[in-house]
ZAVEXDREN-513035 format. One line per field, with one value per residue (C-alpha): residue in three letters; chain; x, y, z. Coordinates in steps of 0.001 Angstrom, whole numbers, plus 500000, padded with zeros to 6 digits. Example, Ala and Ser with C-alpha at 12.3 -4.5 7.8 and 13.67 -1.06 7.14 Angstrom:
2
residu: (ALA | SER)
chaine: (A | A)
px: (512300 | 513670)
py: (495500 | 498940)
pz: (507800 | 507140)
END
This chain:
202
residu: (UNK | UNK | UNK | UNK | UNK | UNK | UNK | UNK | UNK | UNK | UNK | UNK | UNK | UNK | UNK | UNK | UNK | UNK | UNK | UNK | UNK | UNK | UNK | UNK | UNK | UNK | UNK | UNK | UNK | UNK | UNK | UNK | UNK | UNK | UNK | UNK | UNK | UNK | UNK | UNK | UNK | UNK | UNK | UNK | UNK | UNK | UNK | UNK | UNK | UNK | UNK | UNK | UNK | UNK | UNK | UNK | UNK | UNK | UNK | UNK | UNK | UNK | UNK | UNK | UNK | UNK | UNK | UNK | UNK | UNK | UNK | UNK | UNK | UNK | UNK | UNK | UNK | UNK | UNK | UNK | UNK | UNK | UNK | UNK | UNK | UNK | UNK | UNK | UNK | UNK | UNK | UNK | UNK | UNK | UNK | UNK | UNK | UNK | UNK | UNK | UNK | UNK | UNK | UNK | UNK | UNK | UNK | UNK | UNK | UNK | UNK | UNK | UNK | UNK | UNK | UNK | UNK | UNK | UNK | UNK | UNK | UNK | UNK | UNK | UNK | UNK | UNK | UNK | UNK | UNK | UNK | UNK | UNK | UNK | UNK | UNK | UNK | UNK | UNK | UNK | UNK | UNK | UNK | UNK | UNK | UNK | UNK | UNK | UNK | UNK | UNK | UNK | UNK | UNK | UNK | UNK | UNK | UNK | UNK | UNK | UNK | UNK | UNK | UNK | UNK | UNK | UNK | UNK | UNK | UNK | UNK | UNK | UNK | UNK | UNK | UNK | UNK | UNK | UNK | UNK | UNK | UNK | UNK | UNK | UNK | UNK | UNK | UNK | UNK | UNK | UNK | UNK | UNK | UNK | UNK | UNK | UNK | UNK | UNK | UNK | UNK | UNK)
chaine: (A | A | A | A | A | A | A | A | A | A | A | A | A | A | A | A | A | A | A | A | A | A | A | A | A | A | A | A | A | A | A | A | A | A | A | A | A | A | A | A | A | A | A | A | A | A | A | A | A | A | A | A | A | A | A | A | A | A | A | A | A | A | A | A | A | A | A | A | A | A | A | A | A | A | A | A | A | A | A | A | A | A | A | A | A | A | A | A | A | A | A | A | A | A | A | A | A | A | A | A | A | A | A | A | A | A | A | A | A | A | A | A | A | A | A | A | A | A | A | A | A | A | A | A | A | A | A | A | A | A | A | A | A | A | A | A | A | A | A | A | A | A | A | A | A | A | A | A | A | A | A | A | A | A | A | A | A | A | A | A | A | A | A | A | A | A | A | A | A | A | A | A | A | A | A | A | A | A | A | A | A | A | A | A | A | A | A | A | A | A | A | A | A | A | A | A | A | A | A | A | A | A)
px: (939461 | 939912 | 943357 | 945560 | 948168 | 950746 | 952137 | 955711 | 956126 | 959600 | 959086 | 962022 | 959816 | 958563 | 955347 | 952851 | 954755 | 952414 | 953995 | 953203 | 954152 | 951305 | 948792 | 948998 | 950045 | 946443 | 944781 | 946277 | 945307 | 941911 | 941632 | 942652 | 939727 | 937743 | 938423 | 938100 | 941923 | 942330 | 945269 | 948257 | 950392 | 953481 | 955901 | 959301 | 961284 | 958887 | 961103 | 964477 | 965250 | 968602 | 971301 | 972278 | 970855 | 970296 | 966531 | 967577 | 970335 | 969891 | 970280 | 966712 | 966301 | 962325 | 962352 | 961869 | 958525 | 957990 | 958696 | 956495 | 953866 | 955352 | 955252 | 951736 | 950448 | 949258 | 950288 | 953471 | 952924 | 956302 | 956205 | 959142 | 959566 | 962388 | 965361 | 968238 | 965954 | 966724 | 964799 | 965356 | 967951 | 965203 | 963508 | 967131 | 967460 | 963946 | 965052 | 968544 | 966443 | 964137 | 967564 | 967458 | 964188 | 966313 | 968043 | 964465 | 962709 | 959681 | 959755 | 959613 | 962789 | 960846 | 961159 | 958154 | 957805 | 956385 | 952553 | 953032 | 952657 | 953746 | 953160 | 955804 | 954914 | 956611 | 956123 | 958461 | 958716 | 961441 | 961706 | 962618 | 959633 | 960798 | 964020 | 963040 | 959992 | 962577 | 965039 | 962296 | 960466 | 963874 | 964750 | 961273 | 961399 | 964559 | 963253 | 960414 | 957609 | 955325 | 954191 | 950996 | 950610 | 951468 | 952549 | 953541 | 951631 | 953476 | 953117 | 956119 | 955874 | 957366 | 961233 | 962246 | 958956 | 958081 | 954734 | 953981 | 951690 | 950150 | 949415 | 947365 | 943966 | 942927 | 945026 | 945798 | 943573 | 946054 | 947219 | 944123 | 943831 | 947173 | 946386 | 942919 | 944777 | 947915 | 945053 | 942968 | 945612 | 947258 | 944192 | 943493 | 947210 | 947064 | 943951 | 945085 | 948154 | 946763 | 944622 | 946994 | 950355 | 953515 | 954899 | 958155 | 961171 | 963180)
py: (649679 | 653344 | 654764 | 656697 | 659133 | 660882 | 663832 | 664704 | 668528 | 669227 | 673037 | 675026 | 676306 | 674088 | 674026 | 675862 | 678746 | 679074 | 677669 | 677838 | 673908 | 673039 | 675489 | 673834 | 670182 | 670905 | 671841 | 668425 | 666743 | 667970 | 667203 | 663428 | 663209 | 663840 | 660697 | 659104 | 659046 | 659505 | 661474 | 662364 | 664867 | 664916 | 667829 | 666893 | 669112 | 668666 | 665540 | 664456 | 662862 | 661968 | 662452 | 659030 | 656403 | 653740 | 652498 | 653367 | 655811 | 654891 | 657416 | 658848 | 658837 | 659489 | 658043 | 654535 | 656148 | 658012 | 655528 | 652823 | 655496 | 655824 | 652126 | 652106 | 654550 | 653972 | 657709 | 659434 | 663395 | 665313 | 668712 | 671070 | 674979 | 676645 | 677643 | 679316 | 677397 | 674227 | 671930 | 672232 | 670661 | 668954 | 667494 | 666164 | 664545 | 662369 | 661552 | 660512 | 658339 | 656848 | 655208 | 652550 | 651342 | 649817 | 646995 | 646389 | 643875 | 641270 | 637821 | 638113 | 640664 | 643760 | 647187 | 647992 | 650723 | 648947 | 649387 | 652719 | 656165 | 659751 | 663227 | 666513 | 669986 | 672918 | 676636 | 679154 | 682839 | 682229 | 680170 | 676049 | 674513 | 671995 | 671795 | 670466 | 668068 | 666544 | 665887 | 664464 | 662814 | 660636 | 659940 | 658972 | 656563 | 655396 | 653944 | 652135 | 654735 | 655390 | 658088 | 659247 | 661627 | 665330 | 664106 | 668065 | 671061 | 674319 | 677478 | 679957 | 683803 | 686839 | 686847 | 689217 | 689570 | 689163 | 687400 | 684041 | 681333 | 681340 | 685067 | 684790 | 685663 | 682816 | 680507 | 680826 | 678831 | 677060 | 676228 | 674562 | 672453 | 671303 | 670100 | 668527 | 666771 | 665642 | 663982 | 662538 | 660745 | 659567 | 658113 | 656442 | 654925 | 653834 | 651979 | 649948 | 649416 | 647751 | 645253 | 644617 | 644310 | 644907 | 641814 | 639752 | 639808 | 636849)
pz: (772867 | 771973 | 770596 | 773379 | 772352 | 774653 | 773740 | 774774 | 775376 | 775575 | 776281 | 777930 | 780474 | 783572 | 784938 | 785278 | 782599 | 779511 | 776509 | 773101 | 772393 | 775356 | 773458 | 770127 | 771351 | 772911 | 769353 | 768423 | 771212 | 770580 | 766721 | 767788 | 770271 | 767597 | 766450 | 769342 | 770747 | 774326 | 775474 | 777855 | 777860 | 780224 | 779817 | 779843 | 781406 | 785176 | 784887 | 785576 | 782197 | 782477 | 779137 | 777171 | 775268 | 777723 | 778798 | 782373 | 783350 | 787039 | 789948 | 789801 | 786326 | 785143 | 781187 | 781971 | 783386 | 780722 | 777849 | 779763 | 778643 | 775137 | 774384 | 775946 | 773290 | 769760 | 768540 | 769906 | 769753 | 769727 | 770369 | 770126 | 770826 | 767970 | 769302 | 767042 | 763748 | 766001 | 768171 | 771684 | 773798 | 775700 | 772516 | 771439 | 774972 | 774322 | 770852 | 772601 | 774941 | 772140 | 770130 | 772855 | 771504 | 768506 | 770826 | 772257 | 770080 | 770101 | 769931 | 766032 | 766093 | 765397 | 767689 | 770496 | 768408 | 765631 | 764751 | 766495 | 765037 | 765305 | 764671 | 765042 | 766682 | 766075 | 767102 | 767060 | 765757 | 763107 | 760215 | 760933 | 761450 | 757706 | 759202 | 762811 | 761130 | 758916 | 761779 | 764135 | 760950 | 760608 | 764176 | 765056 | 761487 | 762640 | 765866 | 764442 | 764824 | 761655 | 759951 | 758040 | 755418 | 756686 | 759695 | 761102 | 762078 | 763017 | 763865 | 762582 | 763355 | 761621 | 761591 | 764500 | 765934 | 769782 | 769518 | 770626 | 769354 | 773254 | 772613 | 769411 | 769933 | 767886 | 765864 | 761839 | 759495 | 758374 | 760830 | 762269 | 758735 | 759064 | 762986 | 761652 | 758802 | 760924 | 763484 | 760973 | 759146 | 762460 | 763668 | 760798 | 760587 | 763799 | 763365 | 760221 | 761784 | 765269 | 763121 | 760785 | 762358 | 760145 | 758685 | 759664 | 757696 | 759481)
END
């Protein structure tokens, strides 16, 4: 069976506003397909994602939806606008939902998240894109979620400056390495790591 990924956009803006997170979550999305990764994308703020840190908050909530398609998936793609050099609130609320995967074992004590693998997108027009990767990088490693070599691409513009990654006319070379390297490298993780399992410690 092929590899799936589902990327999480956790843009600001609801559908159908353009959004540089959807523009180069797509460039990722892309590169994967190239190695023969099919793909989702579901952006979270269309949904009503409740706040906590519970699998279900009840009353309407949409994760438990959502995180059926997370555990589902062999690469998690998380993509985050920049905000004040932070993540947004909205990316903070899935990583708030994503602690409950530590109470949520197998029958050999290890997390769903196991065996699974993911990759951080950032855009924004200020400096933070290290910042973000490093805070998503350890909440995502904290849950059980793997991560390849160069697991980030980004996209930072000038300091001050009113131009959007949707509104390049093309996107910056290195950029577009840093997507082809971050897909390659997941792929390749995820493979060795659905035919070879991680190990029990119990």
């Amino acid at each position: 069976m092929p590899l799936t990924a589902l990327a999480l956009n956790c843009t600001l803006s609801p559908s159908p506003a353009a959004s540089s997170t959807d523009r180069l979550l797509g460039e990722v999305l892309d590169a994967l397909a190239g190695h023969d990764v099919q793909h989702e994308t579901i952006r979270v703020v269309d949904h009503d994602v409740r706040p906590g840190v519970e699998l279900d908050m009840g009353d309407g909530d949409e994760w438990p939806a959502i995180r059926e398609k997370v555990i589902a998936a062999d690469i998690l793609v998380l993509g985050t606008p920049t905000w004040m050099g932070q993540h947004s609130s909205v990316c903070q609320r899935v990583l708030e939902r994503l602690d409950a995967e530590l109470s949520e074992t197998d029958d050999q004590g290890r997390p769903l998240t196991f065996g699974k693998v993911a990759l951080a997108v950032v855009v924004g027009n200020e400096d933070g894109a290290h910042h973000i990767s490093a805070i998503l990088f350890q909440s995502l490693n904290d849950v059980g979620f793997s991560l390849a070599a160069q697991a980030v691409t980004y996209w930072n513009g000038e300091a001050m400056n009113t131009t959007d990654y949707k509104d390049l006319t093309a996107p910056r070379e290195k950029t577009v390495d840093a997507t082809a390297t971050a897909a390659a490298n997941a792929a390749h993780l995820a493979q060795l790591l659905r035919n070879a399992a991680y190990p029990t410690t119990t």
